[in-house]
TORMI-556275 format. One record per residue: residue number from 0; x, y, z of N, C-alpha, C, CB in turn. Coordinates in Angstrom, 1 decimal, decimal comma, padded with zeros to 4 digits. Each point is the difference from the previous one (the first is absolute). Glycine has a CB too. Example, Ala and Ser with C-alpha at 12.3 -4.5 7.8 and 13.67 -1.06 7.14 Angstrom:
# residues 2
{k=0 n.X=013,2 n.Y=-005,7 n.Z=007,8 ca.X=-000,9 ca.Y=001,2 ca.Z=000,0 c.X=000,9 c.Y=001,2 c.Z=000,0 cb.X=-001,9 cb.Y=-001,2 cb.Z=001,2}
{k=1 n.X=001,5 n.Y=002,3 n.Z=-001,9 ca.X=000,9 ca.Y=001,1 ca.Z=000,0 c.X=-000,8 c.Y=001,1 c.Z=000,8 cb.X=001,2 cb.Y=-000,6 cb.Z=-002,2}
# end
This chain:
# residues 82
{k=0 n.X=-013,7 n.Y=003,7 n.Z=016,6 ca.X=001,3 ca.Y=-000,4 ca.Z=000,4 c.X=000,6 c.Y=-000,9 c.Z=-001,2 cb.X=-000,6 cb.Y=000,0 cb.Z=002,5}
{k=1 n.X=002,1 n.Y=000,4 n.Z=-003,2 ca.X=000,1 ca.Y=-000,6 ca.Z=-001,2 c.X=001,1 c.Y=-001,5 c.Z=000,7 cb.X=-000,2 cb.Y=002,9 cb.Z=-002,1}
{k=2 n.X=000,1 n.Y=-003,8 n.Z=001,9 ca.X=000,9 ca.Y=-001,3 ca.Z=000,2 c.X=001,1 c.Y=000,6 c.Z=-000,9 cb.X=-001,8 cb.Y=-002,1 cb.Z=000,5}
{k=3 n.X=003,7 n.Y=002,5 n.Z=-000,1 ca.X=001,4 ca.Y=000,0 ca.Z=-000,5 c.X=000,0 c.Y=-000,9 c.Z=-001,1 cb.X=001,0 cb.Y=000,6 cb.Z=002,1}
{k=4 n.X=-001,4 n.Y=-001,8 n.Z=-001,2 ca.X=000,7 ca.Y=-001,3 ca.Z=-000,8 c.X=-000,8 c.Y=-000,1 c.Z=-001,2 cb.X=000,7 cb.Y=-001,5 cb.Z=002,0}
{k=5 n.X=-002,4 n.Y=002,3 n.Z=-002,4 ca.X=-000,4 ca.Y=-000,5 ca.Z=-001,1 c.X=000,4 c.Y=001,2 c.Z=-001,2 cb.X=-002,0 cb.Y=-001,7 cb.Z=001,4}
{k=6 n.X=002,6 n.Y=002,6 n.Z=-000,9 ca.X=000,6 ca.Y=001,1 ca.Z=-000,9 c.X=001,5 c.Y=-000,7 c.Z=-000,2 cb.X=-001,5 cb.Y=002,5 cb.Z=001,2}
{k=7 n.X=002,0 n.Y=-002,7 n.Z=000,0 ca.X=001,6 ca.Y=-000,3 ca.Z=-000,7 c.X=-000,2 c.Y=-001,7 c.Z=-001,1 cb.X=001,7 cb.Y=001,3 cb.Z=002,8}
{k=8 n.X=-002,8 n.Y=-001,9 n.Z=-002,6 ca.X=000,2 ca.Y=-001,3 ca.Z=-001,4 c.X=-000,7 c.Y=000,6 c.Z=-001,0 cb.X=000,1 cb.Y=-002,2 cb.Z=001,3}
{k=9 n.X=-001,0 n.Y=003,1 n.Z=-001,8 ca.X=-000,4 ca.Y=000,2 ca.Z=-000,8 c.X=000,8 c.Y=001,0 c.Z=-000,8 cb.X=-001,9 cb.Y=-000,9 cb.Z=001,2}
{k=10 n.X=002,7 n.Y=001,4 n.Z=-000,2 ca.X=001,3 ca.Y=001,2 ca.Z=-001,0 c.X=001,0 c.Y=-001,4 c.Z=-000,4 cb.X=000,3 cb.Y=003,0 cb.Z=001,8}
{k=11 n.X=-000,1 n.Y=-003,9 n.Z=-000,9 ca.X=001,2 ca.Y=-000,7 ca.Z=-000,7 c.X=-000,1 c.Y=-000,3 c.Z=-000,9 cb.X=000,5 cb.Y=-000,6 cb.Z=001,2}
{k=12 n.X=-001,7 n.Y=-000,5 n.Z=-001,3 ca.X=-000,7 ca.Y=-000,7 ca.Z=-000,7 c.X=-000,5 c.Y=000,7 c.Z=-001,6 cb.X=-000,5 cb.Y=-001,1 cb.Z=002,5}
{k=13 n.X=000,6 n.Y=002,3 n.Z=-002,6 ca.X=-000,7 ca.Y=000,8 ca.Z=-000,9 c.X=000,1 c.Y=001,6 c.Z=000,3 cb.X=-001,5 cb.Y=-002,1 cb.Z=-000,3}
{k=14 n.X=002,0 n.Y=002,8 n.Z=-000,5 ca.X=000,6 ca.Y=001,2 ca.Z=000,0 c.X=-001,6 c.Y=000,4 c.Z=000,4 cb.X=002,5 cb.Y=000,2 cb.Z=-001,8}
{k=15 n.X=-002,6 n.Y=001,1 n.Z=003,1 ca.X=-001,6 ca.Y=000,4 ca.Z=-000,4 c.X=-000,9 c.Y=-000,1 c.Z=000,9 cb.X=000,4 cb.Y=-000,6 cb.Z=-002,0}
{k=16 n.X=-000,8 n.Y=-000,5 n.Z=002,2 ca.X=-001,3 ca.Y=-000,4 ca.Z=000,5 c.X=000,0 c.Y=000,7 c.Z=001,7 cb.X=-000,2 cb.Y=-002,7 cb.Z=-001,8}
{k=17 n.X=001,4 n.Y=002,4 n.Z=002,1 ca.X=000,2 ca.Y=000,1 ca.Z=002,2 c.X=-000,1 c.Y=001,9 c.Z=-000,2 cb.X=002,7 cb.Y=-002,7 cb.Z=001,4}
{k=18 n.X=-002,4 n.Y=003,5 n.Z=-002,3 ca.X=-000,6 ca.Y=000,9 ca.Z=-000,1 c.X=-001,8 c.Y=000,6 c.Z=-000,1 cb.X=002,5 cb.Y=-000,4 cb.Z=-000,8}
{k=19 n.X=-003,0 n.Y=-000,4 n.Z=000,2 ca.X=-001,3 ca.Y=000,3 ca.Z=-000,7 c.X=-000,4 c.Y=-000,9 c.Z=001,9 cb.X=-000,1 cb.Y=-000,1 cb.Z=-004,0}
{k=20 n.X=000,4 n.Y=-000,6 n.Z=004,4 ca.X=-000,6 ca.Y=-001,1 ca.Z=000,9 c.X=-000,1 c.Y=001,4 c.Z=001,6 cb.X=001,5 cb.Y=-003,2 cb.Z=-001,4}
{k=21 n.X=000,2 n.Y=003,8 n.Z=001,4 ca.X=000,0 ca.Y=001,1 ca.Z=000,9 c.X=-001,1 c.Y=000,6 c.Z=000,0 cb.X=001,9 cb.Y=000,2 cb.Z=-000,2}
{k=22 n.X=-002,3 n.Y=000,9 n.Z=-001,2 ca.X=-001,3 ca.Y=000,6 ca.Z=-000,2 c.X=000,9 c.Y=001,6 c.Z=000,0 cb.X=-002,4 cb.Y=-002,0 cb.Z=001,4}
{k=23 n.X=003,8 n.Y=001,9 n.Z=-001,0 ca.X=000,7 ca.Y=001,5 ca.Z=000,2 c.X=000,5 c.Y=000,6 c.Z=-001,5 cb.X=001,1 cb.Y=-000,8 cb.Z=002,6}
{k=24 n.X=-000,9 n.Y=000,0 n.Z=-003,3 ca.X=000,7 ca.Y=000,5 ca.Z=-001,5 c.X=-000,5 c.Y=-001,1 c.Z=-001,4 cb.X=002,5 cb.Y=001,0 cb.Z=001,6}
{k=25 n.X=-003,5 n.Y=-001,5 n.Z=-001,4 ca.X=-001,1 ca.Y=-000,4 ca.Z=-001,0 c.X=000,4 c.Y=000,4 c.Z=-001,1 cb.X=-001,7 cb.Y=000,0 cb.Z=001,4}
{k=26 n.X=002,1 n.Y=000,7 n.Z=-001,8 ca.X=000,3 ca.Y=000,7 ca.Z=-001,6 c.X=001,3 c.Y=-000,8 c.Z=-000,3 cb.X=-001,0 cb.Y=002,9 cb.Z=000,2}
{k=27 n.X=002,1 n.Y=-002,6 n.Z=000,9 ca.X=001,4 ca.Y=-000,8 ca.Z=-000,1 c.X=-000,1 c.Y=-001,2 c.Z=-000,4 cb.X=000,7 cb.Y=001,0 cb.Z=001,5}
{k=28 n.X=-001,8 n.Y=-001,6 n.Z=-000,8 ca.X=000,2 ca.Y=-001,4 ca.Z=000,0 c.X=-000,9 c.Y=-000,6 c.Z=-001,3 cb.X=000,4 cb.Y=-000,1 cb.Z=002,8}
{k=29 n.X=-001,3 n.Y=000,8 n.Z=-003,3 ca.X=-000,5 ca.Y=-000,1 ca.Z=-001,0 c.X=001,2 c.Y=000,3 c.Z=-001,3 cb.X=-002,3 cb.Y=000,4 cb.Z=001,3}
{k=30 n.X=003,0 n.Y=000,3 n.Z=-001,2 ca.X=001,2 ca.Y=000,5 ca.Z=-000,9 c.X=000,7 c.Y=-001,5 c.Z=-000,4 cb.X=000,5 cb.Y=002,6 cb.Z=001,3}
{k=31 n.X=000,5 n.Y=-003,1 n.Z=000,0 ca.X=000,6 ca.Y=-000,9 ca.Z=000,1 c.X=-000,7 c.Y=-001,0 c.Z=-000,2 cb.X=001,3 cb.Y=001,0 cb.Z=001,1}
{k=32 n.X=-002,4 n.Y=-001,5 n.Z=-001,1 ca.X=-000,8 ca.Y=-001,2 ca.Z=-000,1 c.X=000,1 c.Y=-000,2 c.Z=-002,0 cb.X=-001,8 cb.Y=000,6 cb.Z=002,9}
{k=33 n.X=001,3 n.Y=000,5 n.Z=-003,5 ca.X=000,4 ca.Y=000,2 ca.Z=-001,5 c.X=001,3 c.Y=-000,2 c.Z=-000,3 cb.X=-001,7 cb.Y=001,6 cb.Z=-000,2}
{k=34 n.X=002,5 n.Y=-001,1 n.Z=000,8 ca.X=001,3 ca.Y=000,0 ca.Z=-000,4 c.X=000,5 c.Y=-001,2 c.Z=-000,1 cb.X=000,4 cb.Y=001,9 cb.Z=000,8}
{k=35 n.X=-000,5 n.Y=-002,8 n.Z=-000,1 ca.X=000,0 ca.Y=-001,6 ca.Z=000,9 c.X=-000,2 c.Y=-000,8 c.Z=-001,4 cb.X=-001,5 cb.Y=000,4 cb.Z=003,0}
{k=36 n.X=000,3 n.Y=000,3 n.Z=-003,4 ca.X=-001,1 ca.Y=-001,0 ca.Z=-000,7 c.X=000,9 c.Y=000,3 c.Z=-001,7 cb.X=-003,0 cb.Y=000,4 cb.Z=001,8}
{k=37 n.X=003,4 n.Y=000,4 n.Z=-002,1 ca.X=000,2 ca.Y=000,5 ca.Z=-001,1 c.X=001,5 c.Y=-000,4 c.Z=-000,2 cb.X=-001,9 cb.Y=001,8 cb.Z=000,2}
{k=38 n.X=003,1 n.Y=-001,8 n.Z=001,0 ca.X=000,9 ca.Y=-000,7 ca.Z=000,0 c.X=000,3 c.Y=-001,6 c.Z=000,3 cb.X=000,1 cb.Y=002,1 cb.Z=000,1}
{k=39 n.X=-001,2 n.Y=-002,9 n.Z=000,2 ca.X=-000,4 ca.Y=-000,8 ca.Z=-000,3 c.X=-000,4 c.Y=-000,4 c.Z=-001,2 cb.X=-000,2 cb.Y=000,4 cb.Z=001,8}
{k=40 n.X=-000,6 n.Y=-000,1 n.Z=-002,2 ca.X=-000,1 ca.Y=-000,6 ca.Z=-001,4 c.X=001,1 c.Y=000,7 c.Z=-000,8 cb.X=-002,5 cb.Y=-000,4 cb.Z=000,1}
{k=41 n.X=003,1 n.Y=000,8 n.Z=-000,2 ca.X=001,3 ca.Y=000,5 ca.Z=-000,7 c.X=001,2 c.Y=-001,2 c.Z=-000,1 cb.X=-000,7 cb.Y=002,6 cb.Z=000,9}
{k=42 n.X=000,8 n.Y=-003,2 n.Z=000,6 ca.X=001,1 ca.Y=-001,1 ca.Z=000,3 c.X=-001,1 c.Y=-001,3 c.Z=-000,7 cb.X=001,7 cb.Y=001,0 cb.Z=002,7}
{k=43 n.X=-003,1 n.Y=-001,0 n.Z=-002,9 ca.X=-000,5 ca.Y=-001,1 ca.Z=-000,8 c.X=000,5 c.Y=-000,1 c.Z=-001,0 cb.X=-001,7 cb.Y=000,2 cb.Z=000,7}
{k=44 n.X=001,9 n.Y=001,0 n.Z=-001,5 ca.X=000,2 ca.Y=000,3 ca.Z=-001,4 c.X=001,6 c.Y=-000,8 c.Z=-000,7 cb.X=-001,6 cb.Y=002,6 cb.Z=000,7}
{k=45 n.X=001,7 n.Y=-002,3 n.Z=-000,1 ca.X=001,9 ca.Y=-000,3 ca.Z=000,3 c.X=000,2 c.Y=-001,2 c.Z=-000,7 cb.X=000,6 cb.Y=000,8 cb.Z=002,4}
{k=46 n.X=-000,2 n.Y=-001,4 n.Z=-003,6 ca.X=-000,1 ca.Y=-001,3 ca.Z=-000,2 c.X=001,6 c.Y=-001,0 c.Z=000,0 cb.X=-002,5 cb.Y=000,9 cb.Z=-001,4}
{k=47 n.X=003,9 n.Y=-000,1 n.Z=001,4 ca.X=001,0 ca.Y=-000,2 ca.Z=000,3 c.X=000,6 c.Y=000,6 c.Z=001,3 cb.X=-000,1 cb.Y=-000,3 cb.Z=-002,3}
{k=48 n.X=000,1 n.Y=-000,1 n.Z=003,2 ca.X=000,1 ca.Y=000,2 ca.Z=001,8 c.X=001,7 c.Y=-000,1 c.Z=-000,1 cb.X=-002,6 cb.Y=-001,5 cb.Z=001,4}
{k=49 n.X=003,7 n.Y=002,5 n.Z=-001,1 ca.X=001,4 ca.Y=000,0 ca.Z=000,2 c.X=-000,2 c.Y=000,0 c.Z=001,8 cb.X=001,1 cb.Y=001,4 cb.Z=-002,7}
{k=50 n.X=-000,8 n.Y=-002,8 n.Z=003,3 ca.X=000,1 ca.Y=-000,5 ca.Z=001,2 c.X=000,3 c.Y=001,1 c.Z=001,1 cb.X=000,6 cb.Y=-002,2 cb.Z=-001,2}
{k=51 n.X=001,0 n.Y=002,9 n.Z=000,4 ca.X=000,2 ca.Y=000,9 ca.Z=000,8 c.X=-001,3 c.Y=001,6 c.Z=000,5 cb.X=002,6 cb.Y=-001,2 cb.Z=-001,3}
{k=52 n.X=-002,6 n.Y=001,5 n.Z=000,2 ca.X=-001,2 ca.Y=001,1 ca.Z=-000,2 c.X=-001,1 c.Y=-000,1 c.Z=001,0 cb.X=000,4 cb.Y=000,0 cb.Z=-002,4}
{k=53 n.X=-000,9 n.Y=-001,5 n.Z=002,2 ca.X=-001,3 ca.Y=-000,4 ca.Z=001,3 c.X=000,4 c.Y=-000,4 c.Z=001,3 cb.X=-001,4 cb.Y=-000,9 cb.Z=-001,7}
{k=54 n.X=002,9 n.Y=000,9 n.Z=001,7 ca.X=000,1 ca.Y=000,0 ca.Z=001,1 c.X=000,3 c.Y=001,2 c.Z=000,8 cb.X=000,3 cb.Y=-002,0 cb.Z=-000,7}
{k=55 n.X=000,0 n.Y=003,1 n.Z=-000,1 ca.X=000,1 ca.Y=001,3 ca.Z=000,4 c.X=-001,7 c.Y=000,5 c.Z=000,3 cb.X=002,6 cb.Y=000,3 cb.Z=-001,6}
{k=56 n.X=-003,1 n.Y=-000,5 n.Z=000,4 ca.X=-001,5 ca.Y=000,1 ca.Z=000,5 c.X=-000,6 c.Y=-000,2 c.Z=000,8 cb.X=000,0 cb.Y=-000,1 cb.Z=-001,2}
{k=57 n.X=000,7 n.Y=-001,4 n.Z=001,9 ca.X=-001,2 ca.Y=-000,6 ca.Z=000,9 c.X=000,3 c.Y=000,7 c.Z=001,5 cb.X=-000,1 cb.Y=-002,6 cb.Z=-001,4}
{k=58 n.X=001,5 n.Y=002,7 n.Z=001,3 ca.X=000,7 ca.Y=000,9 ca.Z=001,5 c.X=-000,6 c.Y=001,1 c.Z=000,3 cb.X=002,1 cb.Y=-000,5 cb.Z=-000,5}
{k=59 n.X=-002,1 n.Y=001,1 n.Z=-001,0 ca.X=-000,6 ca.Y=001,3 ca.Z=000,4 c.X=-001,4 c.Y=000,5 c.Z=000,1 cb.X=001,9 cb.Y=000,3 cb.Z=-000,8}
{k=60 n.X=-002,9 n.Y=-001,3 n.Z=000,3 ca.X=-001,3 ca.Y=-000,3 ca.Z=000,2 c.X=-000,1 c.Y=-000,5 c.Z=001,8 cb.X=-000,3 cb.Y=-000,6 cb.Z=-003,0}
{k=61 n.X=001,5 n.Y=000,1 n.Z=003,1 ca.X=-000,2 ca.Y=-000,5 ca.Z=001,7 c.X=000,2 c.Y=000,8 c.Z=000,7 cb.X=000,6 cb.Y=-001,9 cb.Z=000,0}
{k=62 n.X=000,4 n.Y=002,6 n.Z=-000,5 ca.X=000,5 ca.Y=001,3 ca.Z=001,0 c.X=-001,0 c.Y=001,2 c.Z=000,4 cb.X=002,3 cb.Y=-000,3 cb.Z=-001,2}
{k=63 n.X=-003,1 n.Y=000,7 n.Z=-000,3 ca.X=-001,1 ca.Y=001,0 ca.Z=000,0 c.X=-001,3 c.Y=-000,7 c.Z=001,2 cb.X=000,7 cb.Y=000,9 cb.Z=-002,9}
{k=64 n.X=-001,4 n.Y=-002,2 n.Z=002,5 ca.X=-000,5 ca.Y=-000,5 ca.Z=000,9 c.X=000,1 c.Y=000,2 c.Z=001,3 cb.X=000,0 cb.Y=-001,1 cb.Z=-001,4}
{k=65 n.X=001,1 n.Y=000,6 n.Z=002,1 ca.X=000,6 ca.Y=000,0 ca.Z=001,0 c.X=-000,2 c.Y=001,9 c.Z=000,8 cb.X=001,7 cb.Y=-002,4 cb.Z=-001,3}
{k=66 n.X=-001,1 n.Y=003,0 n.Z=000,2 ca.X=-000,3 ca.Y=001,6 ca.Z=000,8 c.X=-001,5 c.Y=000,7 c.Z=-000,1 cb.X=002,6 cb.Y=000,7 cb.Z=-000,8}
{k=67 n.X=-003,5 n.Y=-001,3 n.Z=-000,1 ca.X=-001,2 ca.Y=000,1 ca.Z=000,1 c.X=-000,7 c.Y=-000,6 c.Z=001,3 cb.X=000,3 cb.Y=000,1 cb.Z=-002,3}
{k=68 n.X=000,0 n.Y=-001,4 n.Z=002,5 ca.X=-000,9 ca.Y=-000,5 ca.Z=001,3 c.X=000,4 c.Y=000,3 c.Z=001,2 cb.X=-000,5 cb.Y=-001,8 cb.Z=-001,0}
{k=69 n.X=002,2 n.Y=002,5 n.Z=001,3 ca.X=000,2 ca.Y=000,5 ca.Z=001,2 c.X=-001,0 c.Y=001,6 c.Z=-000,2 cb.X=002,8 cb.Y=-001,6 cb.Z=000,4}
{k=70 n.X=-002,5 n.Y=002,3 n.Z=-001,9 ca.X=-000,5 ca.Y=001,1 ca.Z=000,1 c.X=-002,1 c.Y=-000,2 c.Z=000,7 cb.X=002,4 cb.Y=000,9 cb.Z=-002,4}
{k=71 n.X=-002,7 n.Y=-002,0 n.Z=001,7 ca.X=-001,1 ca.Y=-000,1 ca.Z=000,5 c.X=-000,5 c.Y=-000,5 c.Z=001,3 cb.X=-000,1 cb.Y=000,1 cb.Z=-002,1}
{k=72 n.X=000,9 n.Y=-001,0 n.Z=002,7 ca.X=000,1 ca.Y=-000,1 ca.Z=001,5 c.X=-000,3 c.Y=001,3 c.Z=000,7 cb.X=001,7 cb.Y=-001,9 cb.Z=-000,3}
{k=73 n.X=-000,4 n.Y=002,9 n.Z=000,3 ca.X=000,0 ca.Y=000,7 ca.Z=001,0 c.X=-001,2 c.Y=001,4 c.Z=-000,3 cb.X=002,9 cb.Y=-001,0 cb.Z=000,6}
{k=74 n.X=-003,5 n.Y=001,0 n.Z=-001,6 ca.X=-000,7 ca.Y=000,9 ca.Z=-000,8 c.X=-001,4 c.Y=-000,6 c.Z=001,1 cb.X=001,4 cb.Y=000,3 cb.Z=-003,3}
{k=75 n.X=-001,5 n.Y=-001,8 n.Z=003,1 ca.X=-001,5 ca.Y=-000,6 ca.Z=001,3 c.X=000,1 c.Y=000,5 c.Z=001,1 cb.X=-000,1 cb.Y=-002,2 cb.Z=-000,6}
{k=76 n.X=001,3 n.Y=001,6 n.Z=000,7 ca.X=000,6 ca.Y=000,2 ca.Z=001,7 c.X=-000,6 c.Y=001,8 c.Z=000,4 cb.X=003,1 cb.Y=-002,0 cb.Z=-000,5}
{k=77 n.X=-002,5 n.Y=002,8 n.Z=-000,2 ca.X=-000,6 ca.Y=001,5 ca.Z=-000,1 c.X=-001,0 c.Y=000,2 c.Z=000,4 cb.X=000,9 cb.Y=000,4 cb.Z=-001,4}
{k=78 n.X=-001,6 n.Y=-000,9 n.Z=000,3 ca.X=-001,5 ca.Y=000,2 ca.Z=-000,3 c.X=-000,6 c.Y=-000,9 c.Z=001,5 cb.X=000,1 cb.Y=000,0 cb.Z=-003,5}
{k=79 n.X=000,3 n.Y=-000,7 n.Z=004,2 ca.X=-000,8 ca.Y=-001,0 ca.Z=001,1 c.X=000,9 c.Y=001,3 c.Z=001,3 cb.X=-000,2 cb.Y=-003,6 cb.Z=-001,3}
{k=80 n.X=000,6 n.Y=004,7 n.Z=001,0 ca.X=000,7 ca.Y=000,1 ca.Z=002,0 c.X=-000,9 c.Y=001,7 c.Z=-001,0 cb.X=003,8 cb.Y=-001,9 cb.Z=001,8}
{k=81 n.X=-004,4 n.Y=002,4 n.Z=-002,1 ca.X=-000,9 ca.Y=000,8 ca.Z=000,1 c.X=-000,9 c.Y=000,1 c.Z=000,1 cb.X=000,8 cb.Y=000,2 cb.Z=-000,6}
# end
């Protein structure tokens, strides 16, 4: 029985993981977990930050989050009424 809530914070929280945690698409979430990691250190890299830019970034890093942990909510939710 997978717990929703520990798939939808671990997608929020980190592109990836509430996939690999499901056990339904493991490869995905291993995908996105790299990707995470690799665009991540990329915004490390960055040594002049234009305010506007990161804040476009940060929105849309929230936004993606956001449709990941609902996607991984209802992906548990699934996986628990079978």
């Amino acid at each position: 029985m997978k717990k929703p809530w520990i798939s939808t914070l671990l997608n929020f929280f980190f592109m990836g993981p509430g996939y690999i945690y499901n056990g339904k698409r493991p490869l995905l979430g291993v995908f996105w977990t790299v990707a995470a990691i690799g665009l991540t250190y990329v915004e490390l890299q960055i040594q002049e930050i234009d305010m506007t830019l990161y804040g476009i970034m940060f929105a849309s890093v929230f936004v993606a989050n956001t449709c990941f942990a609902i996607d991984g909510y209802r992906e548990a939710k699934a996986l628990n009424q079978k």
